[in-house]
C-alpha positions in Angstrom: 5.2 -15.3 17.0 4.7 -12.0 17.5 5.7 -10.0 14.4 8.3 -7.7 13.9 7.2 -4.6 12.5 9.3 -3.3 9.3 12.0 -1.0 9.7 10.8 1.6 7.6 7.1 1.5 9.1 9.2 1.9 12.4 10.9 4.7 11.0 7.7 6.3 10.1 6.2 5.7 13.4 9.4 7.4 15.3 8.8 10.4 12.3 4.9 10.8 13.3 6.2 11.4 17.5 9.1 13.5 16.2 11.7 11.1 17.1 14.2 11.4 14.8 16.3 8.7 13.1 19.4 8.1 11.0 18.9 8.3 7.5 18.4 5.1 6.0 17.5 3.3 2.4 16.9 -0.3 1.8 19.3 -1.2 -1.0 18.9 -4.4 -3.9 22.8 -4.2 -5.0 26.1 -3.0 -4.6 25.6 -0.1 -6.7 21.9 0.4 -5.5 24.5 1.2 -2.0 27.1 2.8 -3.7 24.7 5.4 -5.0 23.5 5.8 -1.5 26.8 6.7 0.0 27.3 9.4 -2.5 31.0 9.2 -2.0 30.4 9.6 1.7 30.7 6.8 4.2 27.5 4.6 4.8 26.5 1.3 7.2 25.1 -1.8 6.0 22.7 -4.2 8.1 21.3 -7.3 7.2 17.7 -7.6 8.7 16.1 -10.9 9.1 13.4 -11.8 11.5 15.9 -15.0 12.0 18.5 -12.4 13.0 17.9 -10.3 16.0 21.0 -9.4 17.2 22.8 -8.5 14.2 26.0 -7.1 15.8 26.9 -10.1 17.8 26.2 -12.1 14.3 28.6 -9.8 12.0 25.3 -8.3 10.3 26.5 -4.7 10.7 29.7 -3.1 8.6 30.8 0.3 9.6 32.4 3.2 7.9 32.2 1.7 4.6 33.9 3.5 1.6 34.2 2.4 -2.1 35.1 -1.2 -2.9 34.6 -1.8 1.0 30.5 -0.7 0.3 30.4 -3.3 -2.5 32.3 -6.4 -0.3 30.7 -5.7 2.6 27.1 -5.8 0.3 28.6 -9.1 -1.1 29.3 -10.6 2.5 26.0 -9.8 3.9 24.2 -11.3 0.9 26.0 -14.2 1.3 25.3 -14.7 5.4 21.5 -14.0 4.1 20.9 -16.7 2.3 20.4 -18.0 5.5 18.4 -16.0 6.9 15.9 -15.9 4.3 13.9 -13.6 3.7 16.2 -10.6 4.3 17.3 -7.1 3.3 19.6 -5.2 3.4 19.7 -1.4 4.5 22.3 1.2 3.9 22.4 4.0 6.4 24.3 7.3 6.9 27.2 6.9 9.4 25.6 8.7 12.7 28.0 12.0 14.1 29.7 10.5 17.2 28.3 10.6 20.4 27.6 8.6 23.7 25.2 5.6 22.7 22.3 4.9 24.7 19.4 2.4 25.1 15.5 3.5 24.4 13.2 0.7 25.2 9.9 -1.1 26.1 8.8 -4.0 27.2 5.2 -5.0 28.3 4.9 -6.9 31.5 2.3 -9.1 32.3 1.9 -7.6 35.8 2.4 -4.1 35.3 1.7 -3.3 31.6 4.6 -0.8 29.7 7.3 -0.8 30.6 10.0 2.1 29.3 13.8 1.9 29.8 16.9 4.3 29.1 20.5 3.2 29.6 24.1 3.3 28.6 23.5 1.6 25.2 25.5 0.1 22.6 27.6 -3.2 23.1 27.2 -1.3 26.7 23.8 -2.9 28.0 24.9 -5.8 28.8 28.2 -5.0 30.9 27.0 -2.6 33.0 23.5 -3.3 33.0 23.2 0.3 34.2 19.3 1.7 33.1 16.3 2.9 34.8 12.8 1.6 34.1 9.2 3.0 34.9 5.9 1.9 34.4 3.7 4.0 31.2 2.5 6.2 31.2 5.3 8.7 32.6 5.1 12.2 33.5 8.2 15.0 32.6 9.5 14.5 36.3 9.4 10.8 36.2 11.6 11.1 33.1 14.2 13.4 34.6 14.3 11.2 37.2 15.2 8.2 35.2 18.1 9.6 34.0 19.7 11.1 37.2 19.1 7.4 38.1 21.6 6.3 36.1 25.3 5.8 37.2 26.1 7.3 33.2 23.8 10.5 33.7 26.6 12.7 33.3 28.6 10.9 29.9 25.2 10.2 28.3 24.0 14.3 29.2 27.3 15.9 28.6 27.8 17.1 32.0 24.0 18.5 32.1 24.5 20.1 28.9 21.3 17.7 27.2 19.5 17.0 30.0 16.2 18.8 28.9 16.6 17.4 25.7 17.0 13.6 26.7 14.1 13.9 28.8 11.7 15.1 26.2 12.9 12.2 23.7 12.0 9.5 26.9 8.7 11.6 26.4 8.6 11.3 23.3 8.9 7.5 23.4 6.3 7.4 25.5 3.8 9.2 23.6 4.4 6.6 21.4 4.1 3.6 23.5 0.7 5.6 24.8 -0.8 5.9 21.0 0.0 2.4 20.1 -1.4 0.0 22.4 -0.3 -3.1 20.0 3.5 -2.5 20.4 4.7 -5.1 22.6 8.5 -4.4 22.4 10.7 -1.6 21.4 14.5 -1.2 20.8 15.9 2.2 20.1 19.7 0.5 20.3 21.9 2.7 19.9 20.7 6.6 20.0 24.0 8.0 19.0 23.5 10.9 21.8 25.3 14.6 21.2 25.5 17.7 23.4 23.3 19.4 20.4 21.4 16.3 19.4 20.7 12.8 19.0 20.1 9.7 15.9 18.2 7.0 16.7 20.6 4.1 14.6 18.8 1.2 15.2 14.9 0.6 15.3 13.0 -2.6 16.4 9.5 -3.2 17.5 7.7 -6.1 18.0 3.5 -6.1 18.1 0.9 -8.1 19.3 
């Protein structure tokens, strides 16, 4: 099986290539997430290498406040016993934006693979994403996203365009300077005219 790297390692990994990513705390209790949130509203995720899609399995509460933080902690504890072993991270709500998809895959044929798309609960509706092989040049990655039916939601009319294209180059330094990734999810980058969060981080290696 081939392993799923830790989130936080992931996190660190994204940090190192200047990708930047929601702030985010693995949490052992209620009050270990209620002293994360600071009053302010958080996220909770269950992750599990027996859970990979943890939306579509009701591993992700939203906008949590209060007594919701500690029965939404509750919940997830309970749905983890089994999907031992688990944790369970709190995260800082991400500033709304269009959600987009960040990815790689490695191909048998042609090597790395790296994707953008209209992310989200969005990927697999309209299936609307561009993909190139690694390693990309700037061009290559402007032209991936004036490929894409979205271009001008997920850049703001134009108004980010420079900016999206250095994060796919950012990506794919990192893909480039770690040879043993095999996958890599960035799903969703919460996308603003002024900015981005990368939300949700998985990455497979050999």
């Amino acid at each position: 099986m081939t392993p799923l790297v830790d989130y936080f390692e992931g996190k660190r990994l994204l940090d190192k290539h200047g990708i930047k990513s929601i702030q985010s705390r693995y949490v052992s209790s209620a009050g270990d997430a209620m002293e994360f949130s600071s009053g302010e509203p958080i996220v909770l995720k269950l992750i599990s290498d027996k859970a990979l899609h943890k939306s579509k399995e009701g591993l992700v509460k939203l906008n949590l406040k209060g007594d919701e933080i500690t029965a939404a902690y509750k919940q997830l504890a309970s749905k983890g016993r089994g999907l031992y072993p688990y944790r369970i991270i709190a995260q800082r709500m991400a500033k709304p934006g269009v959600e987009i998809i960040l990815g790689a895959r490695t191909d048998a044929q042609f090597g790395k693979l790296i994707l953008i798309g209209l992310g989200g609960i969005y990927v697999n509706v309209f299936k609307d994403f561009a993909l190139r092989v690694c390693p990309i040049q700037k061009a290559d990655a402007q032209d991936m996203i004036d490929q894409l039916k979205s271009r001008d939601v997920i850049t703001f009319n134009g108004k980010n365009s420079k900016m999206l294209s250095n994060l796919i180059m950012d990506v794919n330094a990192l893909l480039m300077s770690n040879r043993r990734i095999e996958e890599l999810d960035l799903n969703p980058v919460v996308v603003r005219e002024d900015g981005y969060d990368a939300v949700d981080i998985r990455i497979l290696t050999k």
